[in-house]
N, C-alpha and C positions, 0 to 999 in steps of 0.2 A: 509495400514489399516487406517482406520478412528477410530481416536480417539475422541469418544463423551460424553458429559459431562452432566449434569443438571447444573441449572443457579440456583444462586444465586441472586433471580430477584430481578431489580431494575423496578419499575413499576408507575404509577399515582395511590395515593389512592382518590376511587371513593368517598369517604362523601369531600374529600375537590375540588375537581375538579366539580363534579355534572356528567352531561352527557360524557361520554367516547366518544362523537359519536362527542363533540368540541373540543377534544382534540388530536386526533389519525389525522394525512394527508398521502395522497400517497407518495411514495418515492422521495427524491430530485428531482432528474434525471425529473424527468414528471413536476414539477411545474416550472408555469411563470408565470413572476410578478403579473400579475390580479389575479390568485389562490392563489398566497401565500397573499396576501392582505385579501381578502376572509377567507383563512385558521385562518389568525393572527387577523380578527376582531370577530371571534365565540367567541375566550375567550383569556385570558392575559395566562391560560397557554398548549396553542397550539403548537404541537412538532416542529411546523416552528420558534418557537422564539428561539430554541435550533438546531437544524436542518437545518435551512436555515436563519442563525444567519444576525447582520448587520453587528457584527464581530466577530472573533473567540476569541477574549476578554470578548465577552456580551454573546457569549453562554458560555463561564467555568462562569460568573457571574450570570448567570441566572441557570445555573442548581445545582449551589451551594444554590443560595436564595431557590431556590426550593424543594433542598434536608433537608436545614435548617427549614422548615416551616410545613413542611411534606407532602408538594403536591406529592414528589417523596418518596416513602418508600423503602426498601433495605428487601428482605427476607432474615431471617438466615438460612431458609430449604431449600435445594436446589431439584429443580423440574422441570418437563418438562412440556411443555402447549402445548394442541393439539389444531388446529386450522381450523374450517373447514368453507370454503367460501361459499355459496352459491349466484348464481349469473344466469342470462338470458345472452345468445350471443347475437349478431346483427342478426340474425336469427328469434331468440323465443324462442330457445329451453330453457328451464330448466338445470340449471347442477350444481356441486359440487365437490369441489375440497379442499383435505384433506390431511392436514401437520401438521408435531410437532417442536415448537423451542425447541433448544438443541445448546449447544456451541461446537462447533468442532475445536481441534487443527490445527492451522494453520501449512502447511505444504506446499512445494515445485510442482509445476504442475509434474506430472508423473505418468505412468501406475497403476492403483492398488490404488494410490492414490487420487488425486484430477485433475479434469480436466477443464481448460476454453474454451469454445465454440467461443468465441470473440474475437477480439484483441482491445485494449482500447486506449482511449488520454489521454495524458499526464495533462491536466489541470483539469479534477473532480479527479485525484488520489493525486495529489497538496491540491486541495480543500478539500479532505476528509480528509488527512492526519494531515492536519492544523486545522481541526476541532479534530481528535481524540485526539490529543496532548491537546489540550482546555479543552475537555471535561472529558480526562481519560474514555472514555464510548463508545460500539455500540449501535447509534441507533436505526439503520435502517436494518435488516436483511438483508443477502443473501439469496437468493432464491437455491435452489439446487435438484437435483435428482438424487434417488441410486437403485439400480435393489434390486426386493423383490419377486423374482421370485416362493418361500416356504412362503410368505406370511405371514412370522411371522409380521413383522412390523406392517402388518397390524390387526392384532392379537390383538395387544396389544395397537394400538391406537382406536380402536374399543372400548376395555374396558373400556380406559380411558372418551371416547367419550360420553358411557352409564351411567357416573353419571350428578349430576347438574352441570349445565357450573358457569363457574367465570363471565362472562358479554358476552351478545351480544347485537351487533350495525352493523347497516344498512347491513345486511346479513351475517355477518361474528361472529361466535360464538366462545366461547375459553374458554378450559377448562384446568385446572392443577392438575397434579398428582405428589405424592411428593413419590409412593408406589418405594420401591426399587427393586420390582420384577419388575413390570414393564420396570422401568426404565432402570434395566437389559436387560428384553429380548430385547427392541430396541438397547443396547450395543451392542449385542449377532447378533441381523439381520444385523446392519451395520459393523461390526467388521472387515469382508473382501470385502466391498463394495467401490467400486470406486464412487465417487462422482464427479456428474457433474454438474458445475455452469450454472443454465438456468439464472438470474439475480443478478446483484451485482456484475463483474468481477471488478469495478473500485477499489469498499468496500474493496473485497477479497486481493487484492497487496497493497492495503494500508494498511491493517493486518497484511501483511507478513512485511514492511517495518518500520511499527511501533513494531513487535514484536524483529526487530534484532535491531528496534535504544535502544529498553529501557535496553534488554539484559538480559540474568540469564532467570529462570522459575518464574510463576506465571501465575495471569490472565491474562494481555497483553499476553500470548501465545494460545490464544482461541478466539474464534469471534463467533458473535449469525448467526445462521442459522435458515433459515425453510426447514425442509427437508419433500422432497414427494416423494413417489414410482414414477416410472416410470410407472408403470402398473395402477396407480391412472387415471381412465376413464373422471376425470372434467379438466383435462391438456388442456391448448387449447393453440396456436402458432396464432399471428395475423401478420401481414408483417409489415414494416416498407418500406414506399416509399421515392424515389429519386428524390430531387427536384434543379433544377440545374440554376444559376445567373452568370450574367457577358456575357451570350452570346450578348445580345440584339445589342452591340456595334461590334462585334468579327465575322465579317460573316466567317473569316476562320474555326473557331471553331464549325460554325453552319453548315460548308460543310462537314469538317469532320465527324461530327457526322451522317449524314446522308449517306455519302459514305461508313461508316461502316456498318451501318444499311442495305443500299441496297447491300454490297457485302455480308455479312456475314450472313443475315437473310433473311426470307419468310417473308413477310410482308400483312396485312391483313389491311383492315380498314373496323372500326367498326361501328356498328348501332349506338352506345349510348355509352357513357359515362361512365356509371355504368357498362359496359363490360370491361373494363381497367383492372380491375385487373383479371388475365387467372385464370381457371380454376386450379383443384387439378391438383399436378403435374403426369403428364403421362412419365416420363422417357426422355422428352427435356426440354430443359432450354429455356424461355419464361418469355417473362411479356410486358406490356402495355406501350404506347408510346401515348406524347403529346406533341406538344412545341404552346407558345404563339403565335406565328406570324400567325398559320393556324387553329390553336386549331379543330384541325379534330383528332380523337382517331383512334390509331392503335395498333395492338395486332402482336409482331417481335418474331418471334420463329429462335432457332440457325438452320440453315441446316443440317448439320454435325458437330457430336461434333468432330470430331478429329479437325476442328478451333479451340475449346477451348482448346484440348489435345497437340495441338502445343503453345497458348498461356500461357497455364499454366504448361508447361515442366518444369516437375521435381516434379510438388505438388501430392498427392495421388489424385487417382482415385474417392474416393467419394468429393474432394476439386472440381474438376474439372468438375463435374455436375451441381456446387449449382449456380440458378441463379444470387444471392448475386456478384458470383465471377465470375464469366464468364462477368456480365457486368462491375465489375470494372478493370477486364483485357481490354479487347476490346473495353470500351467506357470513362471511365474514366481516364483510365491511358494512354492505347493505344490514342482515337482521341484527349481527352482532355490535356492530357498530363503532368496527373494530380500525382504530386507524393504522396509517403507516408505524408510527413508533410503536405502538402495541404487537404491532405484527413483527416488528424487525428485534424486538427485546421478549419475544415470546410470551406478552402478558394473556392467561387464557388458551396458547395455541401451544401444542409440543409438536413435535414431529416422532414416527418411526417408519423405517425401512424392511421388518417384517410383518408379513400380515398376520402369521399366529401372534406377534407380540401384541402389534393393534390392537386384535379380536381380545385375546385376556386382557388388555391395557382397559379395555370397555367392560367386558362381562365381570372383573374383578371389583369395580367402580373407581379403579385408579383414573383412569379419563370416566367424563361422564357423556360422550358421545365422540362418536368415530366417525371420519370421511376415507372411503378405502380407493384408491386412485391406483388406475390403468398405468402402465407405462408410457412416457410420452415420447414416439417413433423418432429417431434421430434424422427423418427430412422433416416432419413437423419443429425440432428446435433446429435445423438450418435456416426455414423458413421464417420463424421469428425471429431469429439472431439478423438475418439479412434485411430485414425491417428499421432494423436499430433498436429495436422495443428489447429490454432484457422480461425474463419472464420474474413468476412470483418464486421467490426463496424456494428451494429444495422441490423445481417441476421432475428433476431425475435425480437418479442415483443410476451412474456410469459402472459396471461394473465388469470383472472386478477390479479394486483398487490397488493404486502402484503402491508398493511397498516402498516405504521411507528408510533409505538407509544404504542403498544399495552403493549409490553414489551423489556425493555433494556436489555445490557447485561455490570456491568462497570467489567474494565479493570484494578482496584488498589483498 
């Protein structure tokens, strides 16, 4: 059961900040150095100077100056804030996507109760953790989704939705409601809802790890969430690509990976470039292939999944589909011979979220080959998440992402 609360918001008040739109950035995890520079020159109190500290000495010092001055105010009424994104795809389309924060008891990965989609590294749960201790505070929300199948949730964030908002900034609007009915009936829709972490798996365990170091009950036993229906129509899933180092020297590595490729897959080569990433998924595991030396694009479909049903013996049946996983069985672990620490410390593997960046990331010889990956449809990671099986690091990219900043949740 999910246990959910109203916050006690700790928030930026707007007469002494000015614009909320230089104060709020995207979540750790996406920013690099040239952004956070960017982020931290808008204004002196930019949530990267607490967020993505120079140390976790200078964010507990800075969010104390801050709280001392009254940049940061603490409400004594506690209330949820409905949150609704509106945003354009890479397409054109138009879309909207609508969520409420609320603090959720921290609890144990298990049926009924909370589930992770991912498996995580060990060094941003380090880095998070280090930071909560600092700060006593969440920043930076989890992202989550919980079935609203009677539509109450949606009910009652509508309501909330229909009076004036507290602030909007660069598409993204937010309103608070302090009404107890309310507040109830979202208790009431999530109450027997399992909840599944679409972002923030790192956040979520370092929750869990900070809530048994401090011990006893209180705040430290709750963490800011945003939570959104499943059946919420502005949900979009974008891929996360595979970009692979260290071959250029390693021609055995370069034959493997191709002897797998031509035993194990149909192999296609393509017109263009911008075809790399395969189409919606049609029931085989698929994605797009590039390596530096020939930089010719080719789109590798499995032959038969019972290859992956043999390489991944023993995982459930929807693990064994996802093309996340089928190539880190067969190509990163199998040719590359790539293990868990390697994978989880990036030795060899990087990750990127666009596909132009991908393609130049290969064609420049900065990566010296590329895996261009589909979207993975958000009942495909229900379906695995309800397994218990978490998937391979970074199988989605949720988008778009909650902006950090808007509102805190502290912890003492």
């Amino acid at each position: 059961m999910a246990d959910l609360q109203p916050l006690r918001t700790l928030r930026y008040q707007p007469a002494a900040v000015g614009s909320l739109a230089d104060v709020i950035a995207p979540p750790y995890d996406v920013i690099d150095a040239a952004l956070r520079a960017e982020l931290a020159s808008r204004s002196p109190y930019n949530v990267v100077h607490v967020d993505l500290p120079q140390s976790y000495d200078e964010a507990a010092a800075t969010m104390a100056d801050w709280r001392s001055r009254g940049v940061l105010v603490q409400e004594d009424e506690p209330a949820v804030w409905v949150l609704r994104q509106d945003y354009t795809e890479p397409g054109g389309t138009s879309r909207s996507r609508t969520g409420f924060f609320a603090r959720v008891r921290v609890d144990e990965y298990g049926p009924g109760r909370i589930r992770p989609h991912e498996r995580t590294h060990p060094g941003p749960k380090e880095d998070r953790l280090r930071l909560t201790r600092a700060t006593r505070t969440n920043l930076s929300p989890i992202f989550s989704l919980f079935p609203d199948a009677d539509g109450v949730a949606e009910r009652a964030i509508g309501q909330i939705a229909a009076g004036d908002p507290f602030a909007a900034v660069d598409g993204d609007t937010l309103w608070r409601s302090s009404d107890e009915d309310l507040i109830a009936e979202l208790q009431m829709a999530l109450a027997d809802a399992e909840l599944l972490i679409a972002d923030g798996h790192h956040r979520y365990e370092t929750a869990r790890v900070y809530a048994d170091e401090v011990g006893g009950e209180g705040e430290h036993r709750y963490v800011l969430m945003l939570l959104c229906a499943l059946s919420d129509p502005g949900l979009l899933v974008f891929p996360t690509h595979r970009l692979l180092t260290g071959l250029k020297d390693d021609r055995d590595k370069q034959i493997a990976i191709r002897d797998v490729l031509r035993a194990d897959f149909e192999i296609e080569e393509l017109a263009d470039t911008s075809q790399l990433e395969p189409p919606a998924n049609d029931g085989r595991v698929a994605f797009g292939y590039m390596d530096s030396f020939f930089k010719r694009p080719f789109r590798v479909t499995l032959k038969d999944q019972s290859v992956a049903d043999r390489e991944l013996a023993g995982m459930p049946a929807p693990y064994r589909r996802l093309d996340t996983a089928v190539l880190e069985a067969l190509v990163l672990r199998g040719a590359l011979g790539m293990s868990e620490d390697d994978i989880s410390h990036l030795r060899g593997l990087h990750y990127s979220n666009g596909l132009d960046d991908a393609i130049e990331a290969v064609e420049s010889g900065r990566a010296d080959a590329g895996f261009y990956m589909r979207p993975t449809p958000v009942e495909q990671v229900r379906e695995v998440a309800a397994t218990g099986e978490s998937m391979p690091p970074k199988s989605t990219y949720f988008y778009p992402k909650v902006p950090t900043g808007l509102v805190f949740n502290p912890l003492a």
